[in-house]
TORZA-165931 format. One line per field, with one value per residue (C-alpha): x, z, y; residue in three letters. Coordinates in Angstrom, 1 decimal. Example, Ala and Ser with C-alpha at 12.3 -4.5 7.8 and 13.67 -1.06 7.14 Angstrom:
BEGIN
c1	12.3	13.7
c3	7.8	7.1
c2	-4.5	-1.1
code	ala	ser
This chain:
BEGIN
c1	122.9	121.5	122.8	121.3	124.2	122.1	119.6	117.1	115.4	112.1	109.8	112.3	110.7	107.2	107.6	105.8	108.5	109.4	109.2	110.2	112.8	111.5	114.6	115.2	117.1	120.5	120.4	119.3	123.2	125.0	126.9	127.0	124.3	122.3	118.8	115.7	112.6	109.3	108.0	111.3	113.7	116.8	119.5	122.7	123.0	126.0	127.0	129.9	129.9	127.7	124.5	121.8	118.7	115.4	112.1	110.4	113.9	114.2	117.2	117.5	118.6	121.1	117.8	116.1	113.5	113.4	113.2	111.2	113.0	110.3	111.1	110.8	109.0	110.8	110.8	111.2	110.5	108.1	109.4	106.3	106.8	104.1	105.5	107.8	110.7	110.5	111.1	113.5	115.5	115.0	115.9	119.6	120.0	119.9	121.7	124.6	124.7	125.0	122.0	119.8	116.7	113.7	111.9	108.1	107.3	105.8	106.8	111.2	111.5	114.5	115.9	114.9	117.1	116.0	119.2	117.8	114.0	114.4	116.5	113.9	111.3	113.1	113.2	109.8	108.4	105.9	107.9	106.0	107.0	106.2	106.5	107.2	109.8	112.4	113.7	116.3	117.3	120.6	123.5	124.8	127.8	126.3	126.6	123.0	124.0	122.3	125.8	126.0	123.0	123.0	126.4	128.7	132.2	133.9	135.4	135.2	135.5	136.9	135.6	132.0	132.6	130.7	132.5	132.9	132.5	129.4	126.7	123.5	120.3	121.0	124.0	126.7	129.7	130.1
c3	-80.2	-83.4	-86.5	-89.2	-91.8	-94.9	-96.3	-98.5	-100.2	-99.9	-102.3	-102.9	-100.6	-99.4	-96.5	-93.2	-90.9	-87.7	-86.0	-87.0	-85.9	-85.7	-86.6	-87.5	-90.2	-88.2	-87.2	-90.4	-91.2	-89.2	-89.5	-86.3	-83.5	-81.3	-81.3	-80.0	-82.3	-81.4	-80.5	-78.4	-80.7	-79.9	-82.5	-83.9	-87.1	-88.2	-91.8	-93.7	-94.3	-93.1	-95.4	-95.5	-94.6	-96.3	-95.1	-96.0	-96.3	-94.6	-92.2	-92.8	-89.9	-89.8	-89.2	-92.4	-90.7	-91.5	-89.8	-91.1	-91.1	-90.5	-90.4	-87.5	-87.6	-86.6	-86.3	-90.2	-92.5	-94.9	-98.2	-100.5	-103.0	-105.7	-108.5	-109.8	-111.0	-107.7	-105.8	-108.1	-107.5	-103.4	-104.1	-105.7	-103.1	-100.7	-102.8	-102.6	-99.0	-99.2	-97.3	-97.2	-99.0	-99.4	-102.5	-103.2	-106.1	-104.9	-101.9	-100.4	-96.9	-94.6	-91.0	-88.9	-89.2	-88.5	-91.0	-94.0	-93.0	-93.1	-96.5	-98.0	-96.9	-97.9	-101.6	-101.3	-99.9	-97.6	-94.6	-92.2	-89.3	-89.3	-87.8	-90.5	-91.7	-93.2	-96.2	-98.6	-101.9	-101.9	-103.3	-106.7	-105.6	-102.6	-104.3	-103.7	-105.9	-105.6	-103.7	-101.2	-99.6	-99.2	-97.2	-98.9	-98.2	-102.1	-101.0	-98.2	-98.4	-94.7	-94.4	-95.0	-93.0	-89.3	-86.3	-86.4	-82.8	-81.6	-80.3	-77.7	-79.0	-77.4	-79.5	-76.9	-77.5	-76.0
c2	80.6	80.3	82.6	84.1	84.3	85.3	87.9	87.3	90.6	91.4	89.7	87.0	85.1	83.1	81.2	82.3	84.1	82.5	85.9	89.8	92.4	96.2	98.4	101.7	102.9	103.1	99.9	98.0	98.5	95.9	92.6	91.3	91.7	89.8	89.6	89.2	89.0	90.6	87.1	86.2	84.2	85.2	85.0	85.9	88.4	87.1	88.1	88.6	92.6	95.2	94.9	97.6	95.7	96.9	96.5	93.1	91.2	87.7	86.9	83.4	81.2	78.1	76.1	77.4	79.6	83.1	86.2	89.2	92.5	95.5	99.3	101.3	104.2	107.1	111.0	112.3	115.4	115.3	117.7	118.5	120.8	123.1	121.6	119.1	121.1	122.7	119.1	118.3	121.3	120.8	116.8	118.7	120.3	117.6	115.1	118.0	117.4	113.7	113.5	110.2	110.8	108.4	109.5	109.2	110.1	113.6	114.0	113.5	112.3	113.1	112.7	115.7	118.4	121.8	123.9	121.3	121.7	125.4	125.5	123.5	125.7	129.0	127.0	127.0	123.7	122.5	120.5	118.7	116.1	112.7	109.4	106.9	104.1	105.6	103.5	106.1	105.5	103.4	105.1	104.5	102.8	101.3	97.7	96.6	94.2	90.4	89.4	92.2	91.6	87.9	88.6	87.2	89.0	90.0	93.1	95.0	99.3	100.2	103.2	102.0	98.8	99.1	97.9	93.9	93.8	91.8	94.7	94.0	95.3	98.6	99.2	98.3	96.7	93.1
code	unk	unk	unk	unk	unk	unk	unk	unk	unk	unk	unk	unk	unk	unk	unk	unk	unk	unk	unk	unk	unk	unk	unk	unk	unk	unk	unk	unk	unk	unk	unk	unk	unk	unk	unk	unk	unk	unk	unk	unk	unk	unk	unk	unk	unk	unk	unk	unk	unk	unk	unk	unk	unk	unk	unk	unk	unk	unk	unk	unk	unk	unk	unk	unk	unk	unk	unk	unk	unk	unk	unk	unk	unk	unk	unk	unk	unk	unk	unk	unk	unk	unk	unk	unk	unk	unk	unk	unk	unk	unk	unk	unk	unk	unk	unk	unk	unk	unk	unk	unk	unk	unk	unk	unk	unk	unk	unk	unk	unk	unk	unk	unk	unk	unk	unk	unk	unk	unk	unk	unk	unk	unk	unk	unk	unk	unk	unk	unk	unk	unk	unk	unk	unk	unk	unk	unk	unk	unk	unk	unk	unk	unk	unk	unk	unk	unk	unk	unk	unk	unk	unk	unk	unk	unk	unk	unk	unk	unk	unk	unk	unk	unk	unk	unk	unk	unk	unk	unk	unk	unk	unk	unk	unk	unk
């Protein structure tokens, strides 16, 4: 089967893609998976760490092509608030919780989760659902770094490490 054993970030490159994969935020955080593209290629992600793959990045395969990562939508909150001190004090709140957060300039958008919905709305925001891709900011000491993401193995955290076992598409162990 063919691999792909390196990520390029998005915008760092131009080539057409061979095909794309459609993920969702959990499963943009894997080293080793097989996969099946939208058009069919099926191919190993087979990387040295876990890397948290963004939307737009390439998986490049051992034959040069490239695979487009896209995000998924899925079920989210939208947190809007009156004013920005207002958001910012919401955004505190959920940064307490270690929460992933994707921010947009006026607006914060979370997971669903009905105790954090309602918090934010006692606070004094405007929470609405949607369906969207879900890309959060990446933690300070998430690495994000140039060599993380081209998965290249430097150091490895174990408790942030995902099972090395090779997964299906479905999420089962093989």
């Amino acid at each position: 089967m063919i691999r792909a054993t390196r990520v390029i970030p998005a915008g760092e490159w131009s080539q057409t893609a061979a095909d794309s994969v459609v993920l969702d935020y959990d499963r943009r955080h894997r080293r080793r998976l097989a996969m099946t593209g939208t058009q069919g290629l099926a191919f190993l992600l087979d990387l040295g760490e876990a890397v948290p793959l963004r939307n737009g990045d390439g998986l490049e395969l051992d034959d040069g092509r490239l695979v487009e990562v896209i995000a998924a939508a899925e079920p989210l909150a939208e947190i809007v608030a009156s004013n920005q001190p207002l958001l910012s004090r919401i955004a505190w709140h959920l940064g307490n919780r270690h929460l992933p957060c994707q921010l947009l300039g006026d607006r914060i958008r979370i997971r669903r989760d009905h105790v954090i919905e309602e918090m934010a709305a006692r606070l004094g925001a405007v929470v609405t659902p949607v369906d969207a891709p879900f890309d959060p900011e990446r933690g300070a000491y998430d690495g994000g770094h140039e060599h993380h993401r081209l998965g290249h193995a430097h150091h490895h955290n174990a408790a942030l490490d995902h099972d090395d076992r090779l997964e299906d598409e479905d999420g089962n162990h093989a």
